[in-house]
C-alpha positions as a LaTeX table, in Angstrom:
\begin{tabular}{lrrr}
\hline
Residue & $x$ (\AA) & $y$ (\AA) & $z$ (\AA) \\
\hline
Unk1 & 28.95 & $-4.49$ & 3.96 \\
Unk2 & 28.80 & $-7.54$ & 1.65 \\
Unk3 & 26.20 & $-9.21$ & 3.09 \\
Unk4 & 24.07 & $-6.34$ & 2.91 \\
Unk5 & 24.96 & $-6.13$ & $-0.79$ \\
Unk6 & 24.20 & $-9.71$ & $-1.00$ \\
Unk7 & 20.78 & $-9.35$ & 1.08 \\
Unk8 & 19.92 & $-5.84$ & $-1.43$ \\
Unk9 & 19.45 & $-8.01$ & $-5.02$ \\
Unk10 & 15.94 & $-8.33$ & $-4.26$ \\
Unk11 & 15.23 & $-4.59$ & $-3.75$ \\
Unk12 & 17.61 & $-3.86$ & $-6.47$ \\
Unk13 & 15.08 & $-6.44$ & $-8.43$ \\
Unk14 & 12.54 & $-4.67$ & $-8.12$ \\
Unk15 & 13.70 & $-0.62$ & $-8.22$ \\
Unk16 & 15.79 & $-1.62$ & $-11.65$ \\
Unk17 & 12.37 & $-1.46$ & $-13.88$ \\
Unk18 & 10.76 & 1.62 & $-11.84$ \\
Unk19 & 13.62 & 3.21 & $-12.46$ \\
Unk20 & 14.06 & 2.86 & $-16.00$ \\
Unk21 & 10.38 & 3.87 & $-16.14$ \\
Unk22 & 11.33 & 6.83 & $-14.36$ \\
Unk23 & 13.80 & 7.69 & $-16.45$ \\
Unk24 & 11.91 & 7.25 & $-19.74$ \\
Unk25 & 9.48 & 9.21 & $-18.23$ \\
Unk26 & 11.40 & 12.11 & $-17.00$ \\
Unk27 & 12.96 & 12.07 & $-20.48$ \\
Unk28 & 9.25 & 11.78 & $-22.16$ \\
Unk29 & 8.49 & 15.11 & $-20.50$ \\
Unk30 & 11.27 & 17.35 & $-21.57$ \\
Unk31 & 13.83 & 16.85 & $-18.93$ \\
Unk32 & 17.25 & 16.61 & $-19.91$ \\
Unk33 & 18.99 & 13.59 & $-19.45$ \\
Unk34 & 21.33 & 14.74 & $-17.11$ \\
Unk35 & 18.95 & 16.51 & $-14.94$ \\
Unk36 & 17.10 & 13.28 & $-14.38$ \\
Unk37 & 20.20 & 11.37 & $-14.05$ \\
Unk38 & 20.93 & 14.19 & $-10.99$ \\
Unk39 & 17.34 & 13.98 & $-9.62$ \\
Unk40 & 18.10 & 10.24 & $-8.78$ \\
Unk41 & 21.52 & 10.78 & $-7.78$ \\
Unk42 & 20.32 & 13.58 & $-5.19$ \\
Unk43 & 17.33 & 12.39 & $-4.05$ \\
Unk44 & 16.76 & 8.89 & $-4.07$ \\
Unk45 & 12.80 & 8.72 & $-3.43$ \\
Unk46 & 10.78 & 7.18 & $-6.10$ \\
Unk47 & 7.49 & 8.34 & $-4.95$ \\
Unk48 & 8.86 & 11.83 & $-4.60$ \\
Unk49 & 11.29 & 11.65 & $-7.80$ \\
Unk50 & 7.80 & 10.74 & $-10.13$ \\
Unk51 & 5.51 & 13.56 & $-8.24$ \\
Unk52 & 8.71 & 16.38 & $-8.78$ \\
Unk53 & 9.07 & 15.24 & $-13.08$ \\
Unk54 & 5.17 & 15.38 & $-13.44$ \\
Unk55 & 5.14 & 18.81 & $-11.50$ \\
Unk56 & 8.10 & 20.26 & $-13.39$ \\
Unk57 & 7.22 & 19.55 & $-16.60$ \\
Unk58 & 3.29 & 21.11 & $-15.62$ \\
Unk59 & 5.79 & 24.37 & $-15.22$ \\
Unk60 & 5.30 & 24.51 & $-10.93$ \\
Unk61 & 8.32 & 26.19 & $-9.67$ \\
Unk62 & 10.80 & 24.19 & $-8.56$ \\
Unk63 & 10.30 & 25.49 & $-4.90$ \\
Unk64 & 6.82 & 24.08 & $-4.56$ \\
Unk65 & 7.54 & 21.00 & $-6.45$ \\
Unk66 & 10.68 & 20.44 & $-3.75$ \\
Unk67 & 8.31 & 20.77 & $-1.53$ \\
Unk68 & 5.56 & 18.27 & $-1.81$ \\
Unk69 & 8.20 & 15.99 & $-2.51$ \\
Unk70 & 9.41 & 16.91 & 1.33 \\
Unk71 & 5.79 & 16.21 & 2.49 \\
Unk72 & 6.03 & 12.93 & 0.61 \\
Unk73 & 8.57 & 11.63 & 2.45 \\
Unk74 & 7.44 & 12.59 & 6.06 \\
Unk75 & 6.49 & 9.01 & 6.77 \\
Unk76 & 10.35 & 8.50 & 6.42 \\
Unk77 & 10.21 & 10.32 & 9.83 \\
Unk78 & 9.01 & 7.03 & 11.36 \\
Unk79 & 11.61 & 4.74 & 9.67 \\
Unk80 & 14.48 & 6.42 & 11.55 \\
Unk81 & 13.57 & 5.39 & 15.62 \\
Unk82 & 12.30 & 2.28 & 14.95 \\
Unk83 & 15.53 & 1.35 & 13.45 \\
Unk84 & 17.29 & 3.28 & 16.20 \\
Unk85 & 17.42 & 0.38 & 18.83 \\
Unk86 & 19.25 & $-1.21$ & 16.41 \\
Unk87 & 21.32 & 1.11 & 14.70 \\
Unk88 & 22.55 & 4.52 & 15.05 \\
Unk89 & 22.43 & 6.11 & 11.98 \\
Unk90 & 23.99 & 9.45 & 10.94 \\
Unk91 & 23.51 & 11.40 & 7.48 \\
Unk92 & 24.79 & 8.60 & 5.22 \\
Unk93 & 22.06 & 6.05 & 6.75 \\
Unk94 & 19.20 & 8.22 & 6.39 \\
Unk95 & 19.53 & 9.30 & 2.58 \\
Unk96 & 19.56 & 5.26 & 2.16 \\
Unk97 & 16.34 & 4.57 & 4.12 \\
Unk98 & 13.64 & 3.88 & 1.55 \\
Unk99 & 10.46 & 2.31 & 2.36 \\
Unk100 & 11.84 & $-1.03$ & 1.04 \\
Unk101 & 15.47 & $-0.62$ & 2.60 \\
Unk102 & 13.82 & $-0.17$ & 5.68 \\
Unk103 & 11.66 & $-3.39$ & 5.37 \\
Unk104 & 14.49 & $-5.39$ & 5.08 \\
Unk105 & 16.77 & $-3.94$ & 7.74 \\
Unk106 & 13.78 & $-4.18$ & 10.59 \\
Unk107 & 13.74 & $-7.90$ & 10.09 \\
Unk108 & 17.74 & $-8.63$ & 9.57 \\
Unk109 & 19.37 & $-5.77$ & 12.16 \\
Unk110 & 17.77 & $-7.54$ & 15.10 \\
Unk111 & 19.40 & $-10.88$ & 14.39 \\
Unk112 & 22.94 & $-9.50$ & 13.50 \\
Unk113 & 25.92 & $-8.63$ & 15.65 \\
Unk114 & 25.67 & $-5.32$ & 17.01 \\
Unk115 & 29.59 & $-4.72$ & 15.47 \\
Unk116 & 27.98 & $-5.73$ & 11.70 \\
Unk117 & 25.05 & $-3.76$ & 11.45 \\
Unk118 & 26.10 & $-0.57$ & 10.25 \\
Unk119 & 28.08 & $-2.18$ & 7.72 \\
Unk120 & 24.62 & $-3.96$ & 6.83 \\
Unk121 & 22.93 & $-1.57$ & 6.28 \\
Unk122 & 25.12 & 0.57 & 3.87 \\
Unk123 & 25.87 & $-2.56$ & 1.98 \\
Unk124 & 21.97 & $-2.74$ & 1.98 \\
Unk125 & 21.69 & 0.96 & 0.95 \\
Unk126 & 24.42 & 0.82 & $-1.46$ \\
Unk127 & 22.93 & $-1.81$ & $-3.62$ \\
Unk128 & 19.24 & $-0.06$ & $-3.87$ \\
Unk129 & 20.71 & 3.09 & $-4.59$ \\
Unk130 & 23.26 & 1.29 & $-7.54$ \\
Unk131 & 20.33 & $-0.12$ & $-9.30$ \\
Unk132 & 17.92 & 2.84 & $-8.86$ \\
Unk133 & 20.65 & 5.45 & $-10.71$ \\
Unk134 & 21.80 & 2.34 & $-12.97$ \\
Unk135 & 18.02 & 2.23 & $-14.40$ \\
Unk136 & 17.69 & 5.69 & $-14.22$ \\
Unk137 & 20.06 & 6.14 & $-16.82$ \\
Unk138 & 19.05 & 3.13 & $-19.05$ \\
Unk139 & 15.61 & 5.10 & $-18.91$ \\
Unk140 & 16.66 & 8.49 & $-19.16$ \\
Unk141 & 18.77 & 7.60 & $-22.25$ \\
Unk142 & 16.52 & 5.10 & $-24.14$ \\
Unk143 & 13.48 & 6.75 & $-23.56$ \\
Unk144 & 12.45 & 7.03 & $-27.25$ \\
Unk145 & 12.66 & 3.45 & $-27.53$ \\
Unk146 & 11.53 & 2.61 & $-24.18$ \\
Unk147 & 8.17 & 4.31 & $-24.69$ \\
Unk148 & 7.84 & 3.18 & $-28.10$ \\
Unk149 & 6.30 & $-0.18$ & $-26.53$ \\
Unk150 & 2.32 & 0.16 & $-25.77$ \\
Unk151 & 1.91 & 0.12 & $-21.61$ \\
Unk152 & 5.66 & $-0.51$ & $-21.09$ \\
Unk153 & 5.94 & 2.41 & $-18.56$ \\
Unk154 & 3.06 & 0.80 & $-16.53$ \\
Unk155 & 4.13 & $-2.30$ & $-16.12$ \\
Unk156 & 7.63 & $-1.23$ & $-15.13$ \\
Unk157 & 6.00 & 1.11 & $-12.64$ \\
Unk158 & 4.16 & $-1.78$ & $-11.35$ \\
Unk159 & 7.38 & $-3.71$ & $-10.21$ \\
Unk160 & 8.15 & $-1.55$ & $-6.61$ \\
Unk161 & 4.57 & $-2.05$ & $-5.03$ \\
Unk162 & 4.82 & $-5.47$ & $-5.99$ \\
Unk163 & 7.82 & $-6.02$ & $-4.25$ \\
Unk164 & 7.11 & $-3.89$ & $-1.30$ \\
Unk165 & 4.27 & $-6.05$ & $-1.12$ \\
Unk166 & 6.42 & $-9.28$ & $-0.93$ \\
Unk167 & 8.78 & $-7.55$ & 1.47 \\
Unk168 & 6.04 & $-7.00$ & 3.84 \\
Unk169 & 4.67 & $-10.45$ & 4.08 \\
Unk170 & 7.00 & $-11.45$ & 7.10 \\
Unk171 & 5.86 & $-9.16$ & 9.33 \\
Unk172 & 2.28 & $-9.85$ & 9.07 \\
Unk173 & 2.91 & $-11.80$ & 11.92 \\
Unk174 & 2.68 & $-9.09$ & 13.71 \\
Unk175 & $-0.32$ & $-7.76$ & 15.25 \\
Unk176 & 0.88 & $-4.80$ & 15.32 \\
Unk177 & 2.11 & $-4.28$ & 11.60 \\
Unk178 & $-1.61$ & $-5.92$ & 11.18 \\
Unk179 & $-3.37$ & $-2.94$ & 12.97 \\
Unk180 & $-1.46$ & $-0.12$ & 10.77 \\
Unk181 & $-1.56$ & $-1.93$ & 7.93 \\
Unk182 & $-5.77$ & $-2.12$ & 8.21 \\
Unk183 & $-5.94$ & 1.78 & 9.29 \\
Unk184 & $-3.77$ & 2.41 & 6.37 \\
Unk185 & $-5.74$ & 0.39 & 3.90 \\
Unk186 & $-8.95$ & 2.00 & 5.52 \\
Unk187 & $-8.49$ & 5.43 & 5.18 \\
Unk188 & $-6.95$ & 5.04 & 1.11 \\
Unk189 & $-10.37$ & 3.39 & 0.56 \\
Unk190 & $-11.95$ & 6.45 & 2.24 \\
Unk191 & $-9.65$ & 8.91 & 0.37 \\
Unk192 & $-7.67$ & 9.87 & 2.77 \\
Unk193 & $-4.66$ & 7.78 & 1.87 \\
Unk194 & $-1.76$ & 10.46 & 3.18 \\
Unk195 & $-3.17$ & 10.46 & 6.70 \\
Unk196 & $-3.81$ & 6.71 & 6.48 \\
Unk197 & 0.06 & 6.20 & 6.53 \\
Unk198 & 0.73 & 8.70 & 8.98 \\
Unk199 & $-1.68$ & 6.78 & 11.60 \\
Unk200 & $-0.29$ & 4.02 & 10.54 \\
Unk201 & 3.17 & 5.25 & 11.26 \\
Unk202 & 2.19 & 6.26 & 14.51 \\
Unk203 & 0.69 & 3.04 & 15.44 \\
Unk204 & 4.14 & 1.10 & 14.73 \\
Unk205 & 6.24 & 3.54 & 17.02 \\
Unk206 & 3.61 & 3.23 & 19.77 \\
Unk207 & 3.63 & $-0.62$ & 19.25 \\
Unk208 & 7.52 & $-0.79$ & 18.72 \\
Unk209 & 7.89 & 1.05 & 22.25 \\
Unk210 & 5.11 & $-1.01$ & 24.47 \\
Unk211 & 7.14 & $-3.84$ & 22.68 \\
Unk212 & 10.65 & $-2.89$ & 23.91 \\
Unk213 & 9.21 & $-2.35$ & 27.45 \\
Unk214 & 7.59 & $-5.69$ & 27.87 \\
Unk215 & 10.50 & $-6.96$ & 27.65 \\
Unk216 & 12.03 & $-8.20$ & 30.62 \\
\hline
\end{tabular}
């Protein structure tokens, strides 16, 4: 599990300012501290955690914001098998499987002792899921003065596609991750950016398994 912690401080780099901004944010709209403090504790999806805050505080019932947030996350569906050659995962394993998270543990699990990976990736889990809570609360409970700063809540907001961004570079090397990656940009300059991922997620699994049986 350490060296999973150790191999997390650049996710944990980049979720720490998204999730003050979530915080302050969450705060900014009338949300008690505490209930944003439990949104990150319980669900641990920044995409998700922004669209459920902004739908809240628009008074949608909490039913239909839990929702969306569900239909959010599909691509997480994905995540899970192509990690599964690799790992096998139970409950624990799949709340920590974030886009990023999952980005680093496709390129390390491979390379690791099949007796170390699990404790990989929790170690890599645990440390994305520290920092995400840790600046949830610094935001949550210094929103006032957070905000009080002129595009502050941008800029922090900017930080995780920046570094999903870097942590996709290494795999561009891959023809594969190449092909989803131009459907996916293609359809989000179409409009059509939710079904852009999900071909896009469909293209990895189909390339991940002609991949695995290649092999001899």
């Amino acid at each position: 599990m350490k060296r999973g912690l150790r191999a997390a401080w650049p996710i944990a780099l980049g979720y720490f300012p998204v999730a003050v901004a979530f915080g302050a944010l969450g705060a900014q709209a009338g949300l008690s501290p505490l209930w944003v403090q439990l949104t990150s504790l319980l669900v641990f999806a920044g995409t998700s955690q922004f669209a459920l805050v902004g739908l809240l505080a628009q008074g949608v019932p909490p039913l239909l914001a839990a929702l969306l947030g569900l239909l959010l996350n599909l691509r997480h569906a994905f995540y899970g098998p192509a990690l599964r050659p690799y790992l096998k995962g139970g409950p624990v394993e799949a709340f920590f499987l974030t886009d990023e998270v999952f980005a680093v543990a496709l390129r390390a699990l491979p390379t690791l002792p099949p007796g170390e990976r699990r404790g990989y990736f929790l170690g890599l889990g645990l440390g994305a899921y520290l920092s995400w809570n840790l600046g949830t609360a610094l935001g949550a409970l210094g929103a006032q003065g957070l905000l009080a700063f002129p595009g502050l809540g941008e800029a922090l907001s900017f930080a995780l596609p920046a570094l999903f961004f870097l942590l996709a570079l290494p795999h561009l090397k891959n023809p594969v991750a190449l092909l989803a990656g131009g459907v996916a940009l293609g359809f989000h300059l179409l409009g059509q950016t939710a079904w852009g991922l999900f071909l896009a997620g469909v293209i990895g699994l189909l390339g991940k398994g002609l991949g695995e049986r290649r092999r001899p």
